[in-house]
N, C-alpha and C positions, 0 to 999 in steps of 0.2 A: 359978694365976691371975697371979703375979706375974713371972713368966716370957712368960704371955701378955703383957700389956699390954707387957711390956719389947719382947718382938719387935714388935709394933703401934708403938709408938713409933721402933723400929726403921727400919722397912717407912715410914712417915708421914716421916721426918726426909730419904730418899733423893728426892729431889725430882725428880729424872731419869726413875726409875720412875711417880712422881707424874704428871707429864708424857706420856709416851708412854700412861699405861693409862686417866690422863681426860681431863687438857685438850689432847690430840691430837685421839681422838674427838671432843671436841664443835667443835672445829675444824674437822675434816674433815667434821662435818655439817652448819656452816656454811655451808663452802663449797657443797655440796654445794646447798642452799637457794640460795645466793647462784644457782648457772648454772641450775638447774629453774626458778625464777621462780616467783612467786607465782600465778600465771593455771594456769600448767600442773600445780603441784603441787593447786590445787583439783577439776580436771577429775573431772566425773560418771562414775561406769561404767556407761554405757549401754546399754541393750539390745543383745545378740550380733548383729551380721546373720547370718544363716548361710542357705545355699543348700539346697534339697533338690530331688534329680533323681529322680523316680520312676519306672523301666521292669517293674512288676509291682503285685501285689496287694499291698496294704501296712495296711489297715484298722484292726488294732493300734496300728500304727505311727503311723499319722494323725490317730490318735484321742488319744492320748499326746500326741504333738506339739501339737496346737489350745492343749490342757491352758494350756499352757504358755509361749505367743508370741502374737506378733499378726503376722499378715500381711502382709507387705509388698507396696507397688504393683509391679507391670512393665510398664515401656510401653517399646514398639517394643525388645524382647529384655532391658532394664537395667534391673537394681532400681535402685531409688529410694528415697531416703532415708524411711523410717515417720515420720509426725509422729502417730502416736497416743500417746495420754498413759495408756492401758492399762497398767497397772504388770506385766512380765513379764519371761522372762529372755531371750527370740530374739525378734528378726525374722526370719519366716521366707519367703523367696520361693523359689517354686516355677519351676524354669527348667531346659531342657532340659541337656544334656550339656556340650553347646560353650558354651552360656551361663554352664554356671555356671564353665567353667575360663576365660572373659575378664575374668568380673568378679570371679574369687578372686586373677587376675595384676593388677587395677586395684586389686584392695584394698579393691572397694565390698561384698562379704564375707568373711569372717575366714575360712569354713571351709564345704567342702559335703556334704551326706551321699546316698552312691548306692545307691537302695533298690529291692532285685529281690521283694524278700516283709518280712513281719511280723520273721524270723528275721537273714537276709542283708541287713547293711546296712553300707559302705567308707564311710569318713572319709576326706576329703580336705583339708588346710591346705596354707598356703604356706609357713610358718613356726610353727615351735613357739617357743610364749608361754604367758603364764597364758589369756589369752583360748582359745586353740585347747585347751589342757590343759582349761579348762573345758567345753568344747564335748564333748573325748574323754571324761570323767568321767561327762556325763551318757550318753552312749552306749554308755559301758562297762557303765553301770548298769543302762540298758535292755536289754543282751540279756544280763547277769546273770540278772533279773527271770523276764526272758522265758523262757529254758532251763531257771528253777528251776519254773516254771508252765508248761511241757509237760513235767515231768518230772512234775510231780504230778498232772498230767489223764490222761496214761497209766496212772500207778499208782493213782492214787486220783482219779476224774473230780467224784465232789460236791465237793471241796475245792477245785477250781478257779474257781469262781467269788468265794471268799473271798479266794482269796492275788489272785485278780487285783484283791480290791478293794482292797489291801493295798497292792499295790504305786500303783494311780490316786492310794491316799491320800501315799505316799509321793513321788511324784512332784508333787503337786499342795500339797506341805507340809504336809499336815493331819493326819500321821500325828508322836505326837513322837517316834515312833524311827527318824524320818529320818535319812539318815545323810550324805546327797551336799548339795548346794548346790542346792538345788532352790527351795528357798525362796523365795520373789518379793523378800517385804522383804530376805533377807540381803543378796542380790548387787545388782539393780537401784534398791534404792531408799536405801542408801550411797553419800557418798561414796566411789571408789576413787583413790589417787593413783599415774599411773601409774611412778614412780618411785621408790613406796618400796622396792623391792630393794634397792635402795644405803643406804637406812637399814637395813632388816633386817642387809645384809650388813655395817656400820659395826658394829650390835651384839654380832655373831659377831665382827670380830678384837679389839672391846672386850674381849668376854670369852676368848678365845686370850691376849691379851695378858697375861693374869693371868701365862699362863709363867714371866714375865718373874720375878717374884714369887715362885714356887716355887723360880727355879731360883739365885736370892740364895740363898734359905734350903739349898736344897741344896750350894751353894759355901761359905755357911759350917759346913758342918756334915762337910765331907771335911778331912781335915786336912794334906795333900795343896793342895788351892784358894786357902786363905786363914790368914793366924795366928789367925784368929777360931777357924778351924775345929780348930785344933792345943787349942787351950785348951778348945773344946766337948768334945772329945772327951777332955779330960783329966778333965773336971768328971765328978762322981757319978752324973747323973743321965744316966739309960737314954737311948740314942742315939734309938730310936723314939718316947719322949716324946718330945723335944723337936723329933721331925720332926714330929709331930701338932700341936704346938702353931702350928709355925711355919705347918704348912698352914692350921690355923684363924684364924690370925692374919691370911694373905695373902687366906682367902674373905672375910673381916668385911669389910676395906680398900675388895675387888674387888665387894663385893656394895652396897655405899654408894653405890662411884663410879657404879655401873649405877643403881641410884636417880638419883642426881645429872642422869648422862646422858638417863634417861628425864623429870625434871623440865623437864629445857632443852626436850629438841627438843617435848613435850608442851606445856609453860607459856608457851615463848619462841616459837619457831616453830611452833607450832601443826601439828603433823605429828599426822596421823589416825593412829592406828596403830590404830583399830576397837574401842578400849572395850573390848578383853580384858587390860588391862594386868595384873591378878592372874598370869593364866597365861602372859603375858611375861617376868613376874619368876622365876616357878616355871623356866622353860625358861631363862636368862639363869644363875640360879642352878647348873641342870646345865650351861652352857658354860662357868664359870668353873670348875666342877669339873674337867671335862677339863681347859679351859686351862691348869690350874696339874699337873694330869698329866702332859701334854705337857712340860711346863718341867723336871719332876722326872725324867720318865725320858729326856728329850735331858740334864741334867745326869748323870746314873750311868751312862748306859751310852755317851756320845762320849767316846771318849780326850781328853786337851788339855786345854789354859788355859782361861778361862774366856770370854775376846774368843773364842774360836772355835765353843764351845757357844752360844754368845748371838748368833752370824752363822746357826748351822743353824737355831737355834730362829728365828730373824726370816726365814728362807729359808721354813721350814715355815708357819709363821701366815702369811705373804703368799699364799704359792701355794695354801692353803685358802681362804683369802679370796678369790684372786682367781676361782676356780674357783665361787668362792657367789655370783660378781656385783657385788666392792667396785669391780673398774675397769670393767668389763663391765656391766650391768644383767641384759642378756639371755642370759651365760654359764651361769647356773643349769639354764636350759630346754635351751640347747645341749647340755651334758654329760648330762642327762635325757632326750634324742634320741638321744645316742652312745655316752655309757658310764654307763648308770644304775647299775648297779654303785660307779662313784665316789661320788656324789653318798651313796651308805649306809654309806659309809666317812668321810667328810668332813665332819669337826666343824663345820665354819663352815657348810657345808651342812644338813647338819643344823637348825642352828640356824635359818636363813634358811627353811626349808622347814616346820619347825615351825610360824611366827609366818605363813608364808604358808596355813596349813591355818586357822591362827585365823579368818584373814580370809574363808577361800572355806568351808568345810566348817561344816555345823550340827554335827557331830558332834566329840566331842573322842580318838577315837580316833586318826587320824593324828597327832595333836597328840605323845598320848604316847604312840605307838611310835615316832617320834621320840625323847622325851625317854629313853626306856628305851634307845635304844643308844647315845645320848650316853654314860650312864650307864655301862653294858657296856664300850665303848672306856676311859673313864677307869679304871673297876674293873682292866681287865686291864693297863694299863698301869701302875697304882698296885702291883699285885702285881708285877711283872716287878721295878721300880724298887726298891722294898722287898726284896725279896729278893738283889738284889746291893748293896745298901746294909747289909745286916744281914753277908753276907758278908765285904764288906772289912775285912781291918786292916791295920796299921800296926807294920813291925819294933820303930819308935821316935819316939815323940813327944817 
């Protein structure tokens, strides 16, 4: 314990570190408030428009869908804006082929579905976004459903009418083992702002930043780095203790300041983050974990000084961050369109995509398989790190 607090007071007394790992972030989400504006950071998530072009029997398909939207008018070929106050999650306008590809390029729908039967149905967006990703989700799910209930009416045909009421319930929220966004109240009837990616992605290099933190404690503890490190390594006490301490040292510090940060932009500016703040902190708590993984193993395994580990370690947290959307908003969806691959490697993504599942999904599954390969990433790098830290020594201290 007295070792602890000493590193703690340690870590608290470097004020540099102080700086970059909280009163940066909460600066940067200042700003970040200051150019969104108040007006735009309030904005409703409203009902989806989305287009459907039907060139066959679709019955199922139609019937599910009603479930679920209200109607939208078209006059002389153009949807037009729904002013029903029916709480759902689509507007849905029904428009031929060429219709729906003039008003998906005008932007007056998000996204159109082209339906030849109950089974066969193409998605078409302009741009992949949460909006469109929601759109695809629901449709992913409906011919999930659907394939799992003609699999079961072929093999077992009384059972078909049960899983189909299963899935009506499911789609229409009234089932609680719902598991998609379906929900009326979740999505349409919150607040959505459409900008919090950039806070998400703020709270991912918050916690990357921890590195910073780790990779102190790993300089001074090579003896090799620092004189600190010559005299740790002289002292009685086992080298792995006092790596554990210092790592426990740097999560308490790192796991405050993310309180701290979650009070501002929650207390001060008033950012929605959707009333799941428990499992923000739980997910927030595994990015600091990586974070300071990151820091430990860019410190044991980059040859050099330590200005050079602490340029790759700030190269590495940027380019994850930037990739989850801290300069970009909409690069998250991008590399999710191009190289989804990345995006399940990428801590900051990770993170950003977690706290985005809180917000759209009933279910807390995506949440934490999410938080499980944060988890995984840091485990395998904390044993890499450790094991050539137990390795080294020293001719002569």
């Amino acid at each position: 314990m007295r070792l602890y607090l000493y590193h703690l007071k340690n870590l608290i007394k470097t004020k540099e570190l102080l700086f970059w790992t909280m009163a940066f972030p909460i600066i940067l989400g200042t700003l970040f408030f200051a150019a969104f504006g108040n007006a735009k950071m309030e904005d409703n998530f409203s009902r989806i428009p989305v287009g459907v072009v039907i060139e066959g029997q679709a019955d199922a398909f139609e019937a599910v869908i009603k479930g679920i939207s209200v109607e939208g008018e078209v006059k002389n070929g153009k949807a037009l804006k729904s002013n029903s106050k029916k709480d759902t999650l689509f507007t849905i306008y029904y428009l031929s082929k060429e219709e729906a590809k003039k008003e998906l390029k005008k932007e007056s729908i998000k996204a159109y579905m082209f339906v030849k039967s109950d089974e066969d149905i193409t998605l078409f967006v302009d741009k992949s976004d949460i909006i469109s990703s929601i759109v695809e989700t629901f449709l992913n799910e409906y011919k999930a459903q659907m394939s799992a209930i003609q699999m079961i009416f072929e093999e077992n045909p009384e059972r078909a009418a049960k899983i189909g009421q299963k899935l009506m319930n499911k789609i229409y929220g009234k089932s609680e083992e719902n598991f998609i966004v379906l929900k009326e109240e979740s999505v349409s009837g919150d607040k959505y702002n459409p900008y919090i990616n950039y806070f998400y992605a703020l709270i991912a290099m918050t916690c990357l930043f921890g590195s910073m933190f780790s990779q102190k404690g790993i300089k001074e503890l090579q003896a090799d780095q620092s004189a600190l490190g010559v005299r740790r390594n002289a002292a009685p006490t086992k080298k792995m203790t006092m790596l554990f301490i210092d790592v426990m040292a740097a999560l308490t510090i790192q796991f405050v300041e993310i309180v701290i940060a979650f009070i501002y932009f929650i207390g001060i500016l008033k950012i929605d983050f959707g009333g799941k703040i428990v499992y923000m902190l739980i997910m927030s708590a595994a990015g600091i974990y990586v974070g300071n993984s990151i820091g430990m193993f860019i410190g044991t395994v980059v040859k050099g000084n330590s200005a050079k580990k602490e340029g790759i370690m700030l190269a590495v947290n940027l380019l994850c961050c930037h990739f989850a959307g801290l300069m970009f908003g909409d690069m998250l969806n991008i590399m999710e369109q191009h190289a989804p691959w990345f995006n399940r490697i990428n801590p900051a993504a990770l993170i950003a995509n977690a706290f985005h599942s809180l917000a759209i999904y009933n279910s807390l599954e995506p949440f934490f398989m999410n938080v499980v390969i944060l988890l995984i990433i840091g485990t395998v790098l904390n044993v890499f790190s450790i094991a050539i830290i137990r390795r080294k020594k020293y001719a002569s201290i």
